[in-house]
TORKOL-4160 file (C-alpha; in steps of 0.2 Angstrom, whole numbers, padded with zeros to 4 digits, m for minus):
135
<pt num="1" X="0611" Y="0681" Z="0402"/>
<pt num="2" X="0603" Y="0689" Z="0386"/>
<pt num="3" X="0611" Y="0706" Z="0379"/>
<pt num="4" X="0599" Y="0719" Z="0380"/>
<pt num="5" X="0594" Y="0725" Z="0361"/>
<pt num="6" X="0603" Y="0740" Z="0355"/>
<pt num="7" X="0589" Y="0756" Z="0354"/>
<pt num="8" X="0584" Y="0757" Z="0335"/>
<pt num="9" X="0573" Y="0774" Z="0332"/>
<pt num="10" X="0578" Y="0788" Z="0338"/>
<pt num="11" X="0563" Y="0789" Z="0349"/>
<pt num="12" X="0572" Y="0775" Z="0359"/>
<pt num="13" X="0588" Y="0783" Z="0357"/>
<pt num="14" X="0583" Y="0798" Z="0364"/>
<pt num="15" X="0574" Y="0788" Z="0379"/>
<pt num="16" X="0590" Y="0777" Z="0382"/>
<pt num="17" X="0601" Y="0794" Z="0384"/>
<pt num="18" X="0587" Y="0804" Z="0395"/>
<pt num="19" X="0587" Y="0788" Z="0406"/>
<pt num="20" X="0605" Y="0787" Z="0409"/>
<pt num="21" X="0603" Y="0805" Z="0415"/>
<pt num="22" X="0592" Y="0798" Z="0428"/>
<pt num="23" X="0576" Y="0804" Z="0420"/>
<pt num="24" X="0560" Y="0800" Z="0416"/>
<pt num="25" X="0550" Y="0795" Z="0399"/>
<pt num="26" X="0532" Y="0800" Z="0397"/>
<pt num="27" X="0528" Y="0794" Z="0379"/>
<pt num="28" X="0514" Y="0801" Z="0371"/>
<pt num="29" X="0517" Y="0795" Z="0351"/>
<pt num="30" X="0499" Y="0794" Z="0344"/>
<pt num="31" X="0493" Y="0792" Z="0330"/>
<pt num="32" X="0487" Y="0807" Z="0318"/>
<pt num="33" X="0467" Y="0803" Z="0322"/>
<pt num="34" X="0469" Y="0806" Z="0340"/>
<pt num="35" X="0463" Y="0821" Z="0344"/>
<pt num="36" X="0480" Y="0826" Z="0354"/>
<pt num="37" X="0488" Y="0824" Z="0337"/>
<pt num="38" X="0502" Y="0837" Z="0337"/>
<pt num="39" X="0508" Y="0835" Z="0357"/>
<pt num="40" X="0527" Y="0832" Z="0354"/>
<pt num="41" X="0531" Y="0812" Z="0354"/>
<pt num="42" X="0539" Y="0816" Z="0374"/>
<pt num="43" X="0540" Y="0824" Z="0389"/>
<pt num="44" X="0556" Y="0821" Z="0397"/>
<pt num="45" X="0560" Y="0826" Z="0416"/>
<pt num="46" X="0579" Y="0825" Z="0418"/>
<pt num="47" X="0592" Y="0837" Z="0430"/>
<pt num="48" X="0578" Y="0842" Z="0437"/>
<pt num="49" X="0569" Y="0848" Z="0421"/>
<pt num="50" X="0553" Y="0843" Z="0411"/>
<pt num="51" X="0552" Y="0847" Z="0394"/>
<pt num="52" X="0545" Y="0843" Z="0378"/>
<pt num="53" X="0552" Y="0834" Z="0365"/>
<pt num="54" X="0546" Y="0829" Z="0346"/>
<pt num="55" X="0561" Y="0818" Z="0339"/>
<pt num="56" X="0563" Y="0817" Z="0319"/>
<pt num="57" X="0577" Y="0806" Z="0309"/>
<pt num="58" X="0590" Y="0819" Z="0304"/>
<pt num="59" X="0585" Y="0825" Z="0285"/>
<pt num="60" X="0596" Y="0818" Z="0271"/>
<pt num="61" X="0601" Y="0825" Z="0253"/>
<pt num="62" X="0595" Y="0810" Z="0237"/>
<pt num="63" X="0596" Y="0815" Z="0219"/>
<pt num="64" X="0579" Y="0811" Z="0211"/>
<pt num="65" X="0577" Y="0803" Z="0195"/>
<pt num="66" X="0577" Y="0821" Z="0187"/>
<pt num="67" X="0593" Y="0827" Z="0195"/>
<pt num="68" X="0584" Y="0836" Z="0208"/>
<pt num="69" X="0593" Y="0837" Z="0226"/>
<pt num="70" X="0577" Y="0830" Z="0238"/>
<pt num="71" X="0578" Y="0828" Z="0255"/>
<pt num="72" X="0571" Y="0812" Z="0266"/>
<pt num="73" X="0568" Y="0814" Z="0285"/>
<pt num="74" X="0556" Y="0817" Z="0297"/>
<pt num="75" X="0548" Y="0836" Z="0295"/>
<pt num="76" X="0537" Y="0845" Z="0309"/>
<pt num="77" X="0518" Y="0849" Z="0304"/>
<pt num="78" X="0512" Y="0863" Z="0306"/>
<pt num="79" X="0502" Y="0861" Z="0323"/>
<pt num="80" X="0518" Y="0853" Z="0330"/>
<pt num="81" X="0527" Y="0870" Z="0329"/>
<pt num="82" X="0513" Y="0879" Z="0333"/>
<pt num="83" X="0510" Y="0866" Z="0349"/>
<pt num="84" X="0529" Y="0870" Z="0353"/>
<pt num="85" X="0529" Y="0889" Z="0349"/>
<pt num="86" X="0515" Y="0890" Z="0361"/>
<pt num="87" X="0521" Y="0880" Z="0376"/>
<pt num="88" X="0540" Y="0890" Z="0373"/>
<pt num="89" X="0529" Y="0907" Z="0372"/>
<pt num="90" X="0523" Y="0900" Z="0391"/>
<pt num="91" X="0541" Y="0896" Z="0396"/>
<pt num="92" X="0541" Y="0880" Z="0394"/>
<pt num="93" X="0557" Y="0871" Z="0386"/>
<pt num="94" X="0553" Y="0863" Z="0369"/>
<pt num="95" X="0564" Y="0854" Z="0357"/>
<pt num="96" X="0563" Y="0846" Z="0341"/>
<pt num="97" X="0576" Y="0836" Z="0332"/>
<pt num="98" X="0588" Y="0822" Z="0331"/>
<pt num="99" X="0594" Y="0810" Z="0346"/>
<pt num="100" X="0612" Y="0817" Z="0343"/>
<pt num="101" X="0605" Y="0835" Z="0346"/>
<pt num="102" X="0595" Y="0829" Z="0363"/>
<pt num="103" X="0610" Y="0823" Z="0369"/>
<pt num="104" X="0620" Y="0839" Z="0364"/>
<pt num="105" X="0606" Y="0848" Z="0375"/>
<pt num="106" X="0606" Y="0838" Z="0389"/>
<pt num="107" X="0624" Y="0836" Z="0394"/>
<pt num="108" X="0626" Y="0858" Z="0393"/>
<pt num="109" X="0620" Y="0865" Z="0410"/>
<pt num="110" X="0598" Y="0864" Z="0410"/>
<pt num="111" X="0600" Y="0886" Z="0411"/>
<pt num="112" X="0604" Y="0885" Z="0393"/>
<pt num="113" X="0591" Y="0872" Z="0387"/>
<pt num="114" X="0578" Y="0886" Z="0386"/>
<pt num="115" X="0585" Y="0894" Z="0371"/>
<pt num="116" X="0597" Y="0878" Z="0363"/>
<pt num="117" X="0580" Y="0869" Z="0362"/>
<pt num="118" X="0571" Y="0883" Z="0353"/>
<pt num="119" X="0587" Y="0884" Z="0343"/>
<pt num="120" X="0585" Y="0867" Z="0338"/>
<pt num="121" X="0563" Y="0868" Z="0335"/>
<pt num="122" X="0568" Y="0883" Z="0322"/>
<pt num="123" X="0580" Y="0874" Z="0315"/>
<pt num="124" X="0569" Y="0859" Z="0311"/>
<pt num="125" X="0557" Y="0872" Z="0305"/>
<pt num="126" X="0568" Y="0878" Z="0292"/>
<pt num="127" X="0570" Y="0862" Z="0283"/>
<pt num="128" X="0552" Y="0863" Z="0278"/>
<pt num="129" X="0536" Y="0858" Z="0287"/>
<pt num="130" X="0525" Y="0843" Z="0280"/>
<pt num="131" X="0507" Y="0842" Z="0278"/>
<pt num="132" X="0494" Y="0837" Z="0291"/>
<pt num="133" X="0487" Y="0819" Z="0288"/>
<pt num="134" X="0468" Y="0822" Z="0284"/>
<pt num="135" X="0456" Y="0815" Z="0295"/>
């Protein structure tokens, strides 16, 4: 019997934990031509709940050659706040962040996942946004 491979992104982390839950994955990573390009990475139906969820590695601090602090990580653009602003204006429940903040989320009762998942978007927000690829 072969040992199932251990999840490696936080994409499949975040899948792997959802699915434990007994939920569902709908991935929609695409690439920054398509023209769906700032749709959050996944929408996630668990507990009785769909929402939408862009994952990013957690942000690190380096030291640049210069002695500057930098950080590396994944950052939002700008559509993909906008994209998650308007969907929580709508009442939707939006996320953006690490696997380890998912999980956080989704083992608290879904009636707080509304506003712990904008939480976590700001939050992402704050560390800065990065630039649309050009077309």
């Amino acid at each position: 019997m072969r040992k199932r491979k251990a999840p490696e992104t936080v994409e499949e982390r975040a899948d792997a934990i959802v699915e434990a839950l007994g939920g569902t994955v709908v991935k929609f990573s695409l690439r920054a031509e398509s023209p769906f390009a700032n749709i959050p990475d996944r929408r996630y139906r668990v507990r009785g709940v769909a929402l939408w969820a862009e994952l990013k590695r957690p942000l690190t601090d380096y030291e640049d050659k210069d002695g500057y602090t930098r950080h590396r990580g994944d950052l939002l653009t700008q559509g993909q706040l906008d994209f998650l602003r308007a969907e929580y204006d709508c009442g939707q429940i939006v996320f953006a962040g690490s696997d380890t903040e998912l999980k956080e989320m989704l083992l608290r009762a879904p009636s707080g996942w509304y506003y712990f998942g904008w939480q976590c978007v700001a939050l992402t927000a704050t560390k800065g946004l990065r630039k649309e690829r050009a077309k």
